[in-house]
N, C-alpha and C positions, 0 to 999 in steps of 0.2 A: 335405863335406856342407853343404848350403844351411842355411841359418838359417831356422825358420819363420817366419813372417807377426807370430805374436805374439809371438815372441820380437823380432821388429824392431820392434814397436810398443809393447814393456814400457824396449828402450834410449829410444826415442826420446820417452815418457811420461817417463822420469827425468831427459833433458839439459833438457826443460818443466821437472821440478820443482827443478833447480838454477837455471834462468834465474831463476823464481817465486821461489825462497828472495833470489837476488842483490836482486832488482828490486823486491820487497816485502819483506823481511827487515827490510833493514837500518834502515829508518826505520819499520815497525809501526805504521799509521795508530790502529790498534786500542788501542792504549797511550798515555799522555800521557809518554813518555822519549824521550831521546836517547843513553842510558847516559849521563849528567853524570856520572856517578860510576864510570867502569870498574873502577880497580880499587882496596882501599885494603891498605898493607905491613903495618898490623897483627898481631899475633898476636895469636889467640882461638881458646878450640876452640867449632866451628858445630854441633850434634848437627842430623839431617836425623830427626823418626819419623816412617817409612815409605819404600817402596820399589816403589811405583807407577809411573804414569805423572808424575804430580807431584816425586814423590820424586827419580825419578832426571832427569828434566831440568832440577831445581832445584838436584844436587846439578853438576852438569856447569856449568853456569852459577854457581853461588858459587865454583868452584877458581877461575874467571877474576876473580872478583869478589876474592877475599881468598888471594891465592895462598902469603900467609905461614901461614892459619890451619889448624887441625888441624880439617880434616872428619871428621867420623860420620856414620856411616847406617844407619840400623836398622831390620832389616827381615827376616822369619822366612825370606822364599819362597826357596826356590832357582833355580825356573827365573820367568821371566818373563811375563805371558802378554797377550799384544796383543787384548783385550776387545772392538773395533770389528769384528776380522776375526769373531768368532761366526757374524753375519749370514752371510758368505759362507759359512762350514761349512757353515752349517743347512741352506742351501738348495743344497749340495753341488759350490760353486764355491770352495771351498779345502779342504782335509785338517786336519784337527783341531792336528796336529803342525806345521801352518806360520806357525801363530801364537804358534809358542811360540820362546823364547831361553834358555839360560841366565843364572842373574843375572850372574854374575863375568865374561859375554860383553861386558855394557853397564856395566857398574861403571865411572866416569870415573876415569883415571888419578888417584893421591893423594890418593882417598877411602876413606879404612878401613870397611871394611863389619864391622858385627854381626852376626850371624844371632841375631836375639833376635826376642822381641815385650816391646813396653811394656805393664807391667801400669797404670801409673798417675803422673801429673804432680806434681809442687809446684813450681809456678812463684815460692812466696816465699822457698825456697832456691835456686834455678835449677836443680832436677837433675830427673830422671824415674828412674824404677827398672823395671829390664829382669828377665822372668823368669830370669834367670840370673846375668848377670853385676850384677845388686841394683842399687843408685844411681850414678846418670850424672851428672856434672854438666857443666853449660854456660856458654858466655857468654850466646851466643845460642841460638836452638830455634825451628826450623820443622818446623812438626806438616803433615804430608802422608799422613796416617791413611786417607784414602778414607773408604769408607762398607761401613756394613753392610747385606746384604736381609734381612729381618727377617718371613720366613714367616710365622713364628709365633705373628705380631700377626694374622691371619686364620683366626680358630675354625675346627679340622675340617682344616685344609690342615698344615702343615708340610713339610718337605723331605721327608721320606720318602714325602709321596705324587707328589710330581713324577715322570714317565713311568710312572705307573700310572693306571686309569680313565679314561684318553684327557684324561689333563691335561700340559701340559708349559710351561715357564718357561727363554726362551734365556738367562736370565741367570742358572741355578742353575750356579758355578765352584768351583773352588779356587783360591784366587789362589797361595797358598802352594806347592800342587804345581804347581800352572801346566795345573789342569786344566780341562776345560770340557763337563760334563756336558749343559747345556742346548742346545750345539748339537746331539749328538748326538741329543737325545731328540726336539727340537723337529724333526730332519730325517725321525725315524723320523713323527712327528705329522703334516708336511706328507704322507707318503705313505699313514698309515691314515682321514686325511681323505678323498682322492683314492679311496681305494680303497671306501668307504664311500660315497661322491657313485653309484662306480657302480654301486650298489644303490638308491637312494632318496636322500628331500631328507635334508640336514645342516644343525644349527645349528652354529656356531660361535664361541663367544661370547672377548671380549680383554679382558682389566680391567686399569685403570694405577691408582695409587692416589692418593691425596690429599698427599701426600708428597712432595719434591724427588724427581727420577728422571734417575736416571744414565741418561743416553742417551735424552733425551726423543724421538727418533724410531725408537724400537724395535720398538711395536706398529703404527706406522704402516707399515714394513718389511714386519712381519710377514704384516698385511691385506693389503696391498699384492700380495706376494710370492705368498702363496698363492693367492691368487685367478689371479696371472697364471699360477701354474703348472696351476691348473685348467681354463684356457684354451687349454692347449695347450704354452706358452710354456718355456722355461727349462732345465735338462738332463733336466728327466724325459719331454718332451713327450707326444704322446693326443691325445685327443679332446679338442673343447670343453663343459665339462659343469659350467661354471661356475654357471650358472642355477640347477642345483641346490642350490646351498651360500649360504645364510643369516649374513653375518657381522653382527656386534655391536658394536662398541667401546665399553665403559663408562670412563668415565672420572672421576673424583675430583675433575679440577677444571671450568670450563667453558669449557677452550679446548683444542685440539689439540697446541696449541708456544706456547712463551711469547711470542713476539711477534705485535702484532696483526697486522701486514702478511703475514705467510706463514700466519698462522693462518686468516684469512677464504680466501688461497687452497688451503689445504689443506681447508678442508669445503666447499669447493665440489668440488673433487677427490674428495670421498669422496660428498659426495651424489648425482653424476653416474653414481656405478656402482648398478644398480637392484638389488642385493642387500647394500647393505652401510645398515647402521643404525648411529644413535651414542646414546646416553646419557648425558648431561652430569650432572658432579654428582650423581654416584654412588659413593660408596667402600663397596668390597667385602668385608663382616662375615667371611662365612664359608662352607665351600662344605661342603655336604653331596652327597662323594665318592662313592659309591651308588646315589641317588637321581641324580644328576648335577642338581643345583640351587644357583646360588649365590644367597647372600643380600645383598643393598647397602641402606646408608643412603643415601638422599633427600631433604634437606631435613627431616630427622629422621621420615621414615615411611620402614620395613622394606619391599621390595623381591626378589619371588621371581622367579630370572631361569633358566629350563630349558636345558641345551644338548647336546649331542652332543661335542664337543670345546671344552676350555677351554683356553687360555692365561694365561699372568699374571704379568706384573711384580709383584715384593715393592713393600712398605711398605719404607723405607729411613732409614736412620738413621745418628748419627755412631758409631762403634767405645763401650765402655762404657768405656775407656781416656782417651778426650775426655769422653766423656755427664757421668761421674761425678765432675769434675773443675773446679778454679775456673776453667778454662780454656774452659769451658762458657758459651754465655748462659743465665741462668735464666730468661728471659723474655721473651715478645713472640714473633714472626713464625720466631725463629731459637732457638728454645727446644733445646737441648741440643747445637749444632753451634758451632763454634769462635765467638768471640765475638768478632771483627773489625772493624776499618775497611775497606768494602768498594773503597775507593780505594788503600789503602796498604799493605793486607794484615796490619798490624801490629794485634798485639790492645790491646784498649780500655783495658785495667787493666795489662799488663807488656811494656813497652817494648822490653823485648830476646827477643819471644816473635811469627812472624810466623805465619799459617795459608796454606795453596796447596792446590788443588784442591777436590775432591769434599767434604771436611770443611770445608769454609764455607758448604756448606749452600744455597747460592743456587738457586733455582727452574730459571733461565734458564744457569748457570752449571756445568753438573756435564758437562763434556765435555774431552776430549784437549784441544780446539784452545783452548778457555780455560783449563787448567792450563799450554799453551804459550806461552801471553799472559802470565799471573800471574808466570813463571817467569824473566821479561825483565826485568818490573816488581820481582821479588825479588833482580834480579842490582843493580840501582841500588840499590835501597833499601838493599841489606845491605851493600853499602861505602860508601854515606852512613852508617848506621847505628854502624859501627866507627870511623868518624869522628867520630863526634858530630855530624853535619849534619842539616839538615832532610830531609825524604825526598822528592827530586825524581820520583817517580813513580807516576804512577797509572793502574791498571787501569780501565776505559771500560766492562768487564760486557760485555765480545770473547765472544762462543760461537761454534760451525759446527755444524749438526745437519745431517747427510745422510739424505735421507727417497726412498727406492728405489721409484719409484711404480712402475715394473716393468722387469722383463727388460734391462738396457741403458737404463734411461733412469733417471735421481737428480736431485733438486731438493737445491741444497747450501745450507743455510738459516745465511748466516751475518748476525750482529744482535748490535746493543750495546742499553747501555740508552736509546737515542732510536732503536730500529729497525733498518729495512738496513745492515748494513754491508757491502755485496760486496766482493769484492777485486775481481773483474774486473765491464766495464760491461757486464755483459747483463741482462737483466729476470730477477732473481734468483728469481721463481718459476716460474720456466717449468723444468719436467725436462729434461737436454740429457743426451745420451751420451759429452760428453767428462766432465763427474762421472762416472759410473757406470764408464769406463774409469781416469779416475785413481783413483779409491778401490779397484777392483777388482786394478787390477793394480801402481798405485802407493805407493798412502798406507802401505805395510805397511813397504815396502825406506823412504820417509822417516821414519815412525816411527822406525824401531832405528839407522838411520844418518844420520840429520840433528836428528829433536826428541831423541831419549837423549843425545844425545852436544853438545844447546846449540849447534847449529849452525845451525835456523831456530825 
């Protein structure tokens, strides 16, 4: 039997993403390391809380780092669930189920795993206490907690109204069960938009919040996506009846993506399409589910905004496990999310306590490809650390944001904190189709078998 087409084009995408890992990996312009510190013989026990994307590439990278020491990792979920692939569900170029792994699939050899959750920290005895098995203690502790979406801070909405009155939210999961409700509902929404266009006009309004947001190009996706599929385009295809449909993007703060360079070309990209609108500096109070009207702060004047179909990214927050905790900053820009050195990952006040990922709270910062950065910088650091050494390495504020402007074509927005950083030299705002084919049919097989397992 021949091989299809895609199937020869998903090998020949992966032998690309092994050359990419050899060729870029090994020196990570993105980081200030060289691994000065591969590995130290110490014994200590490392506790790992959480069992994420952070978690567990951090937890794969510290065996190599301290291979005498007794890893923990603590983490409720059982199965695992790859959160990037959502997009493709939704818009019904993956199965709900292929995003998912079990945990003890990617568990890295000679890490004890918990199935617990942390109720709460005391970093002045060094232990944490787990619903079950009560106080843990450590040498060290890297908190890898993710983040919470936090409906609830939105009068009127909560989670129970997600896929009801033509509202839906790709990011409403279970991380625990490894489920993912918001693709499916958010796929059923691309189709009763569509279906609704072809009766009459549609509003359709997107709200992101004021708030750090996991996966800052998720509403962009979104707009993006749908519109292309009203066009014609994508697995549903029809007619073109795009015209019809009125999109919105409100947004909380006044930029598209954290960085200026792809943000000037991303609203030029959105302004160019004659039915899409934006609203800057708007965070969204509350939606009166019924009426179908949500209400946003402005500049501190109330803001009544009508739609037909809503979307909506959560308000996001650190777990109440970190919130409520000295591990917390109490103040400033980064009020309640880990309380760090944004170079060194190490917290400000206990020395032997480091933060990774999404729980540091950073703007620009809450994505896979930057907990796979952090995760490099934690493997130096934490056998400097067991050494007593200074900590040779630092995080650069590395993100990638993929922004699917439609059908086969992705702009892959990757940026530290002085701007561009592409890996490869092309004019990194221009949408090309070899993004949209690695992310589509590769980034999933390097997820689980190259970033889990501290191998790019």
């Amino acid at each position: 039997m021949k091989r299809s087409f895609d199937a020869d084009r998903r090998e020949a995408l992966k032998k690309l993403a092994v050359g990419g890992t050899l060729a870029f990996g090994g020196s990570l312009p993105a980081a200030e390391t060289k691994l000065s510190m591969p590995s130290s013989k110490k014994r200590a026990r490392i506790v790992i809380a959480g069992g994420g994307t952070a978690g567990m590439a951090v937890a794969s990278r510290i065996r190599r780092a301290a291979p005498n020491a007794e890893i923990v990792l603590i983490s409720p979920n059982d199965m695992h669930l790859y959160q990037p692939g959502q997009v493709f569900a939704a818009v019904g170029l993956y199965r709900d189920s292929d995003n998912v792994q079990p945990t003890p699939s990617i568990l890295p050899d000679g890490v004890r795993w918990l199935k617990e959750s942390v109720l709460f920290f005391d970093p002045e005895s060094s232990s944490l206490k787990c619903d079950r098995s009560g106080k843990i203690v450590y040498d060290f502790l890297i908190v890898a907690l993710g983040c919470e979406y936090d409906y609830e801070a939105i009068d009127g909405l909560g989670i129970s109204a997600i896929g009801r009155n033509s509202i839906a939210s790709l990011y409403l999961n279970d991380t625990v069960k490894g489920s993912a409700k918001g693709s499916e509902i958010t796929r059923k929404w691309f189709g009763d938009i569509r279906e609704s266009a072809d009766k009459g006009s549609v509003k359709v309004l997107l709200s992101d919040p004021a708030t750090p947001v996991k996966g800052e190009g998720v509403s962009l996706d979104i707009l993006f996506l749908c519109n292309d599929m009203l066009k014609g385009r994508g697995p549903r295809k029809g007619a073109d009846i795009h015209s019809k449909v009125k999109f919105t993007l409100a947004k909380g703060s006044d930029t598209l993506i954290g960085c200026r360079g792809y943000d000037k070309a991303l609203k030029k990209r959105v302004a160019a399409e004659n039915n899409f609108s934006t609203l800057f500096s708007h965070e969204l109070q509350s939606v009166d589910v019924d009426r179908k009207v949500a209400t946003f702060s402005a500049g501190g004047v109330r803001k009544e905004v009508s739609y037909d179909f809503l979307h909506v990214t959560p308000p996001m927050r650190a777990p109440d496990a970190l919130r409520d905790s000295p591990l917390a900053a109490y103040e400033g820009e980064h009020t309640g999310w880990f309380d760090g050195d944004e170079r060194t990952l190490r917290h400000k006040t206990y020395p032997n306590v480091f933060g990774i990922g999404d729980i540091l709270g950073r703007r620009s910062g809450m994505s896979g490809a930057a907990a796979r950065d952090q995760a490099i910088v934690m493997q130096d650091n934490i056998a400097a650390a067991l050494e007593d050494k200074p900590l040779p390495a630092k995080y650069l504020g590395y993100t990638a944001v993929p922004v699917r402007t439609r059908f086969g074509r992705e702009i892959l927005a990757e940026y530290d904190r002085n701007g561009f950083d592409p890996t490869f030299p092309l004019d990194p705002t221009e949408p090309r189709w070899i993004w949209w084919e690695m992310d589509l049919h590769l980034m999933r097989w390097v997820y689980f078998n190259l970033i889990m397992r501290g191998m790019m």
